[in-house]
C-alpha positions as CSV (number, residue, x, y, z in Angstrom):
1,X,-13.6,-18.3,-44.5
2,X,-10.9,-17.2,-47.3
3,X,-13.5,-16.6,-49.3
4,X,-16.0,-14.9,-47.4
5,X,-13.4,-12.8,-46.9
6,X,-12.0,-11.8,-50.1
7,X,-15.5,-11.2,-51.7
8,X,-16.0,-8.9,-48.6
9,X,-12.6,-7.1,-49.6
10,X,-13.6,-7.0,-53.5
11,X,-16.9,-5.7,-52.3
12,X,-15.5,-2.4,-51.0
13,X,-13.6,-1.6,-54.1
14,X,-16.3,-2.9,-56.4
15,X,-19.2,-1.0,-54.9
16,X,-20.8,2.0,-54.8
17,X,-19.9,5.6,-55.6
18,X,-18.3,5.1,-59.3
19,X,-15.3,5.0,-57.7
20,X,-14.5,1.6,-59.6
21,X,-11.0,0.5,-59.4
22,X,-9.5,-2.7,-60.2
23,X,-10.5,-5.6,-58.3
24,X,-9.2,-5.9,-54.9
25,X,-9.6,-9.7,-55.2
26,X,-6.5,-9.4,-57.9
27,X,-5.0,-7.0,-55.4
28,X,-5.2,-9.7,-53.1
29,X,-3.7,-12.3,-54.8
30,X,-0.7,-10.2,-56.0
31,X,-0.2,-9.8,-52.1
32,X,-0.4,-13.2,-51.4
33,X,2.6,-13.7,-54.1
34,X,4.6,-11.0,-53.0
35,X,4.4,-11.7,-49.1
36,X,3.4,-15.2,-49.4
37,X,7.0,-17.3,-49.0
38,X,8.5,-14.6,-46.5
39,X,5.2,-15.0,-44.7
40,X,5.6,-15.8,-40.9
41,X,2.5,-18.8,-40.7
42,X,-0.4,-17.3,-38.8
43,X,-1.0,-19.0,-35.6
44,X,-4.3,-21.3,-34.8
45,X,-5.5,-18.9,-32.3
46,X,-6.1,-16.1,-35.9
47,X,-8.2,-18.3,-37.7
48,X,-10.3,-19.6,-34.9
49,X,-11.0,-16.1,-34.2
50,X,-11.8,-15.5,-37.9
51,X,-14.2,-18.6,-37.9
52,X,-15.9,-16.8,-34.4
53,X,-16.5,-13.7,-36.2
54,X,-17.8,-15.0,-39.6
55,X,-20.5,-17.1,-37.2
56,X,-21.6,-13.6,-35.3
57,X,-22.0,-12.0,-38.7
58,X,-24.1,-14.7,-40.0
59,X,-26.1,-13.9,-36.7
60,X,-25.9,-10.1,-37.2
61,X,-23.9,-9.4,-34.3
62,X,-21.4,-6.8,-35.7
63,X,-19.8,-5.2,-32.8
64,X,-19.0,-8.8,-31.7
65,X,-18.0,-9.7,-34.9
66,X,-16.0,-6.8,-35.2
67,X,-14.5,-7.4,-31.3
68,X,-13.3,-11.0,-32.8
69,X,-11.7,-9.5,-35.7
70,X,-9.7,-7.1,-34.2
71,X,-7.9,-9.7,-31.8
72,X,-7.2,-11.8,-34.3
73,X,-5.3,-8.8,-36.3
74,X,-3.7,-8.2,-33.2
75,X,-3.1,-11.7,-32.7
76,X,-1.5,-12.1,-36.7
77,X,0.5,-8.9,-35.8
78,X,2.8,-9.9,-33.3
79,X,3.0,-12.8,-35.0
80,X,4.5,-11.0,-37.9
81,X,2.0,-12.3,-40.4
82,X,1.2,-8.2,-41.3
83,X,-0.4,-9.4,-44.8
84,X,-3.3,-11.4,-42.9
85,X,-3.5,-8.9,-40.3
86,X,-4.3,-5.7,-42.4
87,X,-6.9,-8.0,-44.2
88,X,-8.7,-8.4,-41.0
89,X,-8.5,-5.2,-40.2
90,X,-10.2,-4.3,-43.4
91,X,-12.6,-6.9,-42.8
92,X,-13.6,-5.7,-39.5
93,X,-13.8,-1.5,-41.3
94,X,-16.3,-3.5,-44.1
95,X,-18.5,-5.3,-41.2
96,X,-19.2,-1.7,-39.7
97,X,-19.7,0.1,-43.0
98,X,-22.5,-2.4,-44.1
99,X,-24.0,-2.0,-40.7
100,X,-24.5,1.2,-41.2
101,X,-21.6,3.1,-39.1
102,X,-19.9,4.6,-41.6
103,X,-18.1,7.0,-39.7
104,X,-16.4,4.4,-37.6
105,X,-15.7,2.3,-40.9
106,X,-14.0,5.1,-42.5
107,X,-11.7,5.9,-39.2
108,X,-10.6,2.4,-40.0
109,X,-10.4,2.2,-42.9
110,X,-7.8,5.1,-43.3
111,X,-5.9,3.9,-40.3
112,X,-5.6,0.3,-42.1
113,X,-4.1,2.1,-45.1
114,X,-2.0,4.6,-43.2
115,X,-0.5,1.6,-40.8
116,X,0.3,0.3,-44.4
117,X,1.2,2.2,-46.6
118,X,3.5,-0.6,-48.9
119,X,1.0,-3.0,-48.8
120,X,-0.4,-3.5,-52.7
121,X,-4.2,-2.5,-51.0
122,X,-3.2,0.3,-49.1
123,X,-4.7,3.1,-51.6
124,X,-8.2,1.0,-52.2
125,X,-8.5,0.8,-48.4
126,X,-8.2,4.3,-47.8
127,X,-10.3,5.0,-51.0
128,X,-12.5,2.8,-49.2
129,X,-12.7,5.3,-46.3
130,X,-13.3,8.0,-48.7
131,X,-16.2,5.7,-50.3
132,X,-17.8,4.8,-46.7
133,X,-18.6,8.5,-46.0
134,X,-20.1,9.6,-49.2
135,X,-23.2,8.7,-47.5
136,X,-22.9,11.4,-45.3
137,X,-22.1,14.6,-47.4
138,X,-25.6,15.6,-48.6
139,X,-26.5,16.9,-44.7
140,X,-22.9,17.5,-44.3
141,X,-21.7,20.8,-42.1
142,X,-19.1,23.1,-42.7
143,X,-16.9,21.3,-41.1
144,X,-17.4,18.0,-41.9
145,X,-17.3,18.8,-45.4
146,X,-13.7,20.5,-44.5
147,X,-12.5,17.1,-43.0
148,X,-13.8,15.3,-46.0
149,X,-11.8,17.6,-48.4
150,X,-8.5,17.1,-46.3
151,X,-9.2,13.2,-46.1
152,X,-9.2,13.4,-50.6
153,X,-6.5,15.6,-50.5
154,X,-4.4,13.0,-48.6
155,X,-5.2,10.6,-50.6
156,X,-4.2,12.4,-53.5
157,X,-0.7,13.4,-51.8
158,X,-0.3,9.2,-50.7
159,X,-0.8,7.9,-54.2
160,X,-0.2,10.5,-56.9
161,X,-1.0,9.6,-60.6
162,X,-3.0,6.1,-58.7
163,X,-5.6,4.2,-60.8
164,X,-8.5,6.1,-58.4
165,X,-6.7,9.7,-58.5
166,X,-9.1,11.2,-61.2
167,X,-11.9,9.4,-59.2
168,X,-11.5,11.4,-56.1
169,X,-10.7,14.4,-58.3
170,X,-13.9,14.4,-59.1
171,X,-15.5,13.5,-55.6
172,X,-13.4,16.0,-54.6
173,X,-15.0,19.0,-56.9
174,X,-18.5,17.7,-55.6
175,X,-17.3,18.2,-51.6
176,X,-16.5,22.0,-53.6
177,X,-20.0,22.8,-54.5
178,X,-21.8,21.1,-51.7
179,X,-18.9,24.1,-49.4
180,X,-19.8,26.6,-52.0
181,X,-16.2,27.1,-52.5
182,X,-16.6,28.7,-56.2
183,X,-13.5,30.3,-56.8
184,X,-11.7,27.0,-55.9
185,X,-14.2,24.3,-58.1
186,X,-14.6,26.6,-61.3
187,X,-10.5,26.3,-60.9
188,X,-10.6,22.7,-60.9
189,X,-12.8,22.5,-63.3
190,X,-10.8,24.3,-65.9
191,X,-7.8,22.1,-64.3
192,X,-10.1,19.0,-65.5
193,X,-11.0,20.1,-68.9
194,X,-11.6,16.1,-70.4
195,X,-14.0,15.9,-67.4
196,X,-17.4,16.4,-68.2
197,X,-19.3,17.7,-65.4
198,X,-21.8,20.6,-66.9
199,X,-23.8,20.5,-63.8
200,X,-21.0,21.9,-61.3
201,X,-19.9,24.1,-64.1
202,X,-23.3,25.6,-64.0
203,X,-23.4,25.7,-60.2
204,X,-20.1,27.6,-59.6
205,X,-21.1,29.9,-62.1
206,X,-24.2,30.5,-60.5
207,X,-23.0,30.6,-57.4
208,X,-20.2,33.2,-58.6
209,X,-22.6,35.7,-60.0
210,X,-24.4,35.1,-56.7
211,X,-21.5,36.5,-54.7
212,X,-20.9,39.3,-56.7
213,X,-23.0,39.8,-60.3
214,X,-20.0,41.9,-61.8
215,X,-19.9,42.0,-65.6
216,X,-16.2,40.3,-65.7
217,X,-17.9,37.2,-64.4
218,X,-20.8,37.8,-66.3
219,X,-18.8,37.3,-69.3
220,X,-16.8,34.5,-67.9
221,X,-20.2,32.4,-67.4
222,X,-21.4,33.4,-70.9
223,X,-17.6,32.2,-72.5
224,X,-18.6,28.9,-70.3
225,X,-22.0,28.2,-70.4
226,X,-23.6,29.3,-73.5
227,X,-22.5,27.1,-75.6
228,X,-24.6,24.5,-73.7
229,X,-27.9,25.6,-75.7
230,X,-26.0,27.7,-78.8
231,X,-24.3,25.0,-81.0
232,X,-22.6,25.3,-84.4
233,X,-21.8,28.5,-87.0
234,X,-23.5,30.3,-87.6
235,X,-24.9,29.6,-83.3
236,X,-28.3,28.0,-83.3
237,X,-30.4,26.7,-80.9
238,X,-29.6,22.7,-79.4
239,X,-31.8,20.2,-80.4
240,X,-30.6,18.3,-77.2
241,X,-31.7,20.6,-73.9
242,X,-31.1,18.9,-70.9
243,X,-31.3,19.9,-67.0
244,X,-28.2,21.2,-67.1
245,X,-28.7,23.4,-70.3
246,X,-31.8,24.8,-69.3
247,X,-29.8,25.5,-66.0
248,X,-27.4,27.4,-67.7
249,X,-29.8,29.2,-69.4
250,X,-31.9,30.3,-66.5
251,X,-28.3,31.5,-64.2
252,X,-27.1,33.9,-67.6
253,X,-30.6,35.0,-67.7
254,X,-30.6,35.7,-64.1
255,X,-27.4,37.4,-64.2
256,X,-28.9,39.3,-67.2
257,X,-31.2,41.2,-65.1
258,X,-30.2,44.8,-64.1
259,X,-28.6,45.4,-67.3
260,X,-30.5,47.4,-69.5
261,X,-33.3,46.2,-72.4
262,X,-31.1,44.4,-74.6
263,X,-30.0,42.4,-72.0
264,X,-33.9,41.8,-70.6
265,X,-34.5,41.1,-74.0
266,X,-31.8,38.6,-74.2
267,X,-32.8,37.0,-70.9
268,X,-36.9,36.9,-71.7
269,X,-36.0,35.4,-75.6
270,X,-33.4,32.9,-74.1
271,X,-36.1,31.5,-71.2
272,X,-38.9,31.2,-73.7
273,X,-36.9,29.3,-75.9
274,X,-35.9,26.9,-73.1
275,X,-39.0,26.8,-71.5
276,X,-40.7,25.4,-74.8
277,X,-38.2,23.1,-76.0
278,X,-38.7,19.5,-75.6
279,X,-38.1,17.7,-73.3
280,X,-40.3,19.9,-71.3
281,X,-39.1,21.2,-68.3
282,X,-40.1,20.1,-64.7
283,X,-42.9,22.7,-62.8
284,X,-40.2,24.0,-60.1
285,X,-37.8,25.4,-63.0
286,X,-40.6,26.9,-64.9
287,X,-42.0,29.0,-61.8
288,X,-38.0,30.1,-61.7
289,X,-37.7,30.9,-65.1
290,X,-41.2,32.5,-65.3
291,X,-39.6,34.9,-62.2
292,X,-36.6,36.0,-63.8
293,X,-39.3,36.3,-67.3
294,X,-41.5,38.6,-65.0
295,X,-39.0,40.7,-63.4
296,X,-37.2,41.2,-66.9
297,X,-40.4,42.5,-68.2
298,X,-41.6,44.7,-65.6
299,X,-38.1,46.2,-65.5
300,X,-39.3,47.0,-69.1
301,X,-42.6,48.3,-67.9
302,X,-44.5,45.3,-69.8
303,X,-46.8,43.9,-67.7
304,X,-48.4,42.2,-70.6
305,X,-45.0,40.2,-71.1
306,X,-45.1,39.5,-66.6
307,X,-48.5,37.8,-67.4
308,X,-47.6,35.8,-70.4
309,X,-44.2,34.5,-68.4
310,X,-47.1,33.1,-65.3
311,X,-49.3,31.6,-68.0
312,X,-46.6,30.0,-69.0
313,X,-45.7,28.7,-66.0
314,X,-48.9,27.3,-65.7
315,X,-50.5,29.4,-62.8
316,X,-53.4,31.0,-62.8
317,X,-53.9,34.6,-62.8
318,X,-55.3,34.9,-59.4
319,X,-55.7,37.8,-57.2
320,X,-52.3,36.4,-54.9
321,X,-50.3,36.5,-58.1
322,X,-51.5,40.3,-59.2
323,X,-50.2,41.0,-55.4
324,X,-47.0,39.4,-55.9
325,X,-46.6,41.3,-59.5
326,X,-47.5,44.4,-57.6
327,X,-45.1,44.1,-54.8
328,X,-42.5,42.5,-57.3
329,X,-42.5,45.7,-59.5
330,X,-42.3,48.0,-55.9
331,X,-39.1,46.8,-55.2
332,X,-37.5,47.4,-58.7
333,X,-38.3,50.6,-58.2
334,X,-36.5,50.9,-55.2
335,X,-33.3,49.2,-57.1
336,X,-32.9,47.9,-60.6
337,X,-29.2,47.0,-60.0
338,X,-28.3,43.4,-61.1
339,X,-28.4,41.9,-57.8
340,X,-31.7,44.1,-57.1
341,X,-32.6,42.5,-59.9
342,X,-31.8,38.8,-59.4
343,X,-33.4,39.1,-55.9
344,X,-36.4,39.9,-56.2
345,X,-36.4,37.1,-58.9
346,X,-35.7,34.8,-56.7
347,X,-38.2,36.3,-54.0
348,X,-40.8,35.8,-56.6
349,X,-40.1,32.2,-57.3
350,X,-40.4,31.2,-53.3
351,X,-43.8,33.1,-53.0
352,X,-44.9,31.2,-56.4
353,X,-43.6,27.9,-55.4
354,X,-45.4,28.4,-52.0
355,X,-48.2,29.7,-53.8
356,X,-48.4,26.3,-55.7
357,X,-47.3,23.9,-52.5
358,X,-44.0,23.3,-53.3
359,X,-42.5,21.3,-50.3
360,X,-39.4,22.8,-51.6
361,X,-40.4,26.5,-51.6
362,X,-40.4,28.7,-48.8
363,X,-43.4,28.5,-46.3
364,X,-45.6,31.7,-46.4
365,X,-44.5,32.2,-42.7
366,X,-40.8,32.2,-44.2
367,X,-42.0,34.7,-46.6
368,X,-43.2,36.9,-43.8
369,X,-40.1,36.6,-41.8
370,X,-37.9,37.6,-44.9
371,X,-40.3,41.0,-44.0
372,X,-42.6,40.8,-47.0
373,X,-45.7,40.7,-45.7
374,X,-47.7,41.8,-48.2
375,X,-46.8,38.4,-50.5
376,X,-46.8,36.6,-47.6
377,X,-50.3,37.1,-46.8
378,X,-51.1,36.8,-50.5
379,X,-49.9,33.2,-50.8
380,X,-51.5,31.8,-47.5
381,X,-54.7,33.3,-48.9
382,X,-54.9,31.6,-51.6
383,X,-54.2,28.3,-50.1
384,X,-56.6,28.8,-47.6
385,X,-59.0,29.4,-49.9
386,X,-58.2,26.4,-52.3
387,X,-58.2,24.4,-49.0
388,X,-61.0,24.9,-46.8
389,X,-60.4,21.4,-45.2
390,X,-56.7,21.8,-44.5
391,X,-56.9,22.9,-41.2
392,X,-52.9,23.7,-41.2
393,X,-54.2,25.8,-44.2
394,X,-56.1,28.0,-42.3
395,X,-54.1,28.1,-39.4
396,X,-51.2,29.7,-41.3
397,X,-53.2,32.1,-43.0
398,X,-54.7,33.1,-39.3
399,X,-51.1,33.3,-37.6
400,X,-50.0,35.3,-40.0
401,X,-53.0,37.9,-40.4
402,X,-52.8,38.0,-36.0
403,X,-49.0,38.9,-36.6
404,X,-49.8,42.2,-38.8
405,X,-49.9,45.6,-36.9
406,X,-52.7,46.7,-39.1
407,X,-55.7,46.2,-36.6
408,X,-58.4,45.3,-39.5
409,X,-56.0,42.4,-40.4
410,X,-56.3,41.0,-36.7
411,X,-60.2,41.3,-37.0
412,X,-60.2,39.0,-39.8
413,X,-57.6,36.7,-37.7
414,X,-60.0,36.9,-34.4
415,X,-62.4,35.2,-37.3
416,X,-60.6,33.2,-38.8
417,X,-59.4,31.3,-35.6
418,X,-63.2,31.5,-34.6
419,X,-63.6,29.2,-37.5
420,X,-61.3,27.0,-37.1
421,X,-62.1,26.6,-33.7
422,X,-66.0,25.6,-34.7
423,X,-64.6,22.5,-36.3
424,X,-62.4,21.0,-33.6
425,X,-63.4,18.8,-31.0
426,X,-63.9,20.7,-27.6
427,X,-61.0,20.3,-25.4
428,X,-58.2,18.8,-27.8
429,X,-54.8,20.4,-28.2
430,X,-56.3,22.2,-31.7
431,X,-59.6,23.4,-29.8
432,X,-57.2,25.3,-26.8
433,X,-54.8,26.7,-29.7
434,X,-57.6,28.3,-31.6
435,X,-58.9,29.7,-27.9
436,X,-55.9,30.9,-26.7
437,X,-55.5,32.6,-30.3
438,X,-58.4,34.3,-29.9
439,X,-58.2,35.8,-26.2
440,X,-55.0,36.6,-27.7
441,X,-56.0,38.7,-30.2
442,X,-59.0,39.8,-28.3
443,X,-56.3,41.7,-25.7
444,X,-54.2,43.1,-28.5
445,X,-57.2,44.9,-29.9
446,X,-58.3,46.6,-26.7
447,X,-61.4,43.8,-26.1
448,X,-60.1,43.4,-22.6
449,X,-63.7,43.0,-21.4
450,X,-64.4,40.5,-23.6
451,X,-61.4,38.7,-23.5
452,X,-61.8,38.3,-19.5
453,X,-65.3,36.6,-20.7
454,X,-64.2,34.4,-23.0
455,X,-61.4,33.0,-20.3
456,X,-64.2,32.6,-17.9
457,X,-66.6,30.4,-20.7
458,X,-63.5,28.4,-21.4
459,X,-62.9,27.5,-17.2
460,X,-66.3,26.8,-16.9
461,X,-67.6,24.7,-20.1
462,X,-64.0,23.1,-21.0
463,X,-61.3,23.5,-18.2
464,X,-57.9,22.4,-19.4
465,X,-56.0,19.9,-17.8
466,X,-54.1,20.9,-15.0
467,X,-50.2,21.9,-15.6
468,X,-51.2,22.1,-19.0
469,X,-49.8,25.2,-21.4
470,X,-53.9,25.8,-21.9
471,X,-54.5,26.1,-18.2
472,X,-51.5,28.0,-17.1
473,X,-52.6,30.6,-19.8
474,X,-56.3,30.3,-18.5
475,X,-55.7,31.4,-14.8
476,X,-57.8,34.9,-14.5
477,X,-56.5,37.9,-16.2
């Protein structure tokens, strides 16, 4: 049982997270030296405990695994034996992290350490704590990412100058970005200069000129990022781009925009460059570079330039994209300031990547919420049109034409749901929804007549069930 136990122990140091430290199995035995003769002998009762919970982990019954550890740390702490009864503590923390509660595993985890805190494996348990919840920071809230950050920051006040401090430094500047806490990460990144991180360099950065596209931290992210893709003296171009670089390359262009030719010259020069370099870049950051391309060049009044930046891209010049270059070069005429500018980049790569079914883009509805109708209706279009099977398809592109105010719009809604309708089965959910949608639309365009007909069809030929959303909405008008 000692050594299912200490390869669980080394297993939480050893694992996951590059947080690597030194072996807590060599941890252990240094305890076992220091503490070892001054020991108080651990009663019977422990280790039969520690026998009944190694059987109910072999038979994947953690909480009563668990249950039998804590008593027998209980049990070895009254006893005085605190050595053997932090271990099962830890134990028990290790049992519930690999069961998947990492919450609770963390909680004690950090108490283990805490209770602790002159015992050799004190700082590897509660960097253990800090491990167990990296898990949990990509869907992490506000304030759980604010928790997180206090839990490192203790850590880094228990055990200054430790053998995992510049570990959890660096976790620590990830819990930054994922808060959006520039000012604070660019600072610790400077702090950290041996630390090579390029990709949270770019993202504070980014998310700096973001905030507030001033020309003092426009210059800042050129003294920091440019070098990523301008190398030697005289400066030439890398040989080596990488995600990062072309990152880089895409936020100074960005930040670019709004400030006169040269600079839209810069930014348009700078994305080409990147764009064409090998390795060649993934599809999502060439529809955002071909954006910030297009915008630089209509504020130029080349539309020429707007088309070569979608080719390049690799979509199609279709009648959606015209509309999006049309309603694209509407709104820099309204403003041309740089965070004009950069917006209605970034407006233009959601309606491309929806354009091209990005799951990561925008939804044309989203679009049309973000009150841009006009693109909106250009994207679902188009994939209606490439999709004439996908019913969800042509459902979108319906909702969205029913929710214009222009009346001609909701005529060609009325037929589109008549179509869809056509080719569902009478009486399912989808038949009712297309139905509804068009005694819907039938009353918004003054069709009252006509709308009372089509309820009375639909009770006679296909009654809904009753209590159903369909037959509440059927009852006469």
């Amino acid at each position: 049982m000692k050594t299912f136990l200490r390869t669980t122990l080394a297993t939480l140091v050893a694992a996951g997270h590059a947080l690597a430290q030194g072996s807590l199995t060599d941890d252990l035995d240094r305890a076992q030296q220091q503490l070892g003769q001054a020991a108080t002998p651990v009663p019977d009762d422990v280790e039969s405990l520690v026998a009944e919970a190694g059987e109910r982990l072999r038979a994947g019954h953690t909480d009563a695994a668990v249950a039998a550890l804590d008593k027998a740390a209980s049990a070895a702490s009254r006893s005085g034996a605190t050595g053997r009864s932090f271990e099962l503590s830890l134990a028990a923390a290790e049992a519930l992290r690999a069961a998947g509660q990492p919450a609770e595993a963390a909680r004690r985890f950090r108490d283990a350490a805490l209770e602790n805190p002159r015992d050799p494996r004190a700082a590897a348990a509660h960097r253990a704590a800090c491990d167990a919840l990296v898990p949990l920071l990509a869907a992490a809230d506000e304030g759980f990412l604010a928790s997180y950050d206090k839990l490192l920051a203790e850590h880094l006040d228990a055990w200054p100058g430790g053998e995992s401090e510049e570990a959890v430094r660096r976790l620590r500047r990830r819990v930054l970005a994922l808060a959006e806490r520039w000012p604070e990460l660019l600072k610790e990144l400077r702090a950290a200069a041996d630390a090579a991180e390029p990709e949270l360099l770019v993202a504070a950065h980014a998310g700096l000129l973001r905030e507030e596209p001033s020309i003092e931290r426009f210059e800042a992210a050129r003294a920091d990022l440019q070098g990523m893709f301008l190398v030697g003296q005289p400066p030439a171009w890398t040989d080596n781009w990488t995600d990062a670089s072309r990152e880089a390359a895409l936020v100074l262009a960005t930040a670019s925009l709004g400030r006169g030719e040269d600079w839209h010259a810069y930014a348009r020069k700078l994305l080409r460059v990147a764009a064409h370099a090998p390795p060649a870049p993934d599809a999502e950051w060439r529809r955002r570079a071909a954006a910030v391309r297009v915008v630089a060049a209509l504020a130029s009044d080349d539309r020429q330039g707007a088309s070569a930046a979608i080719a390049d891209a690799g979509l199609r010049g279709t009648p959606a994209v015209a509309e999006l270059l049309q309603a694209t070069s509407a709104r820099l005429a309204e403003a041309r300031s740089p965070a004009a500018a950069a917006q209605a980049a970034r407006r233009l790569a959601d309606s491309l990547g929806a354009l091209a079914g990005d799951k990561r883009a925008p939804a044309a509805s989203q679009i049309a919420a973000a009150g841009r109708e006009a693109e909106a209706l250009a994207v679902a279009k188009t994939l209606a049109e490439e999709n004439p099977a996908d019913r969800a398809a042509q459902a979108a592109y319906a909702r969205l034409l029913a929710e214009s105010a222009d009346a001609g719009k909701k005529e060609k809604a009325l037929e589109r749901w008549r179509q869809i309708e056509a080719r569902d089965p009478r009486g399912t959910q989808a038949w009712y929804e297309a139905r509804l949608a068009r005694i819907d639309l039938l009353e918004e365009l003054g069709r009252q007549d006509d709308a009372q007909k089509l309820v009375a069809l639909t009770r006679l030929l296909a009654p809904p069930p009753p209590d159903s959303e369909a037959a509440e909405r059927l009852s006469p008008l």
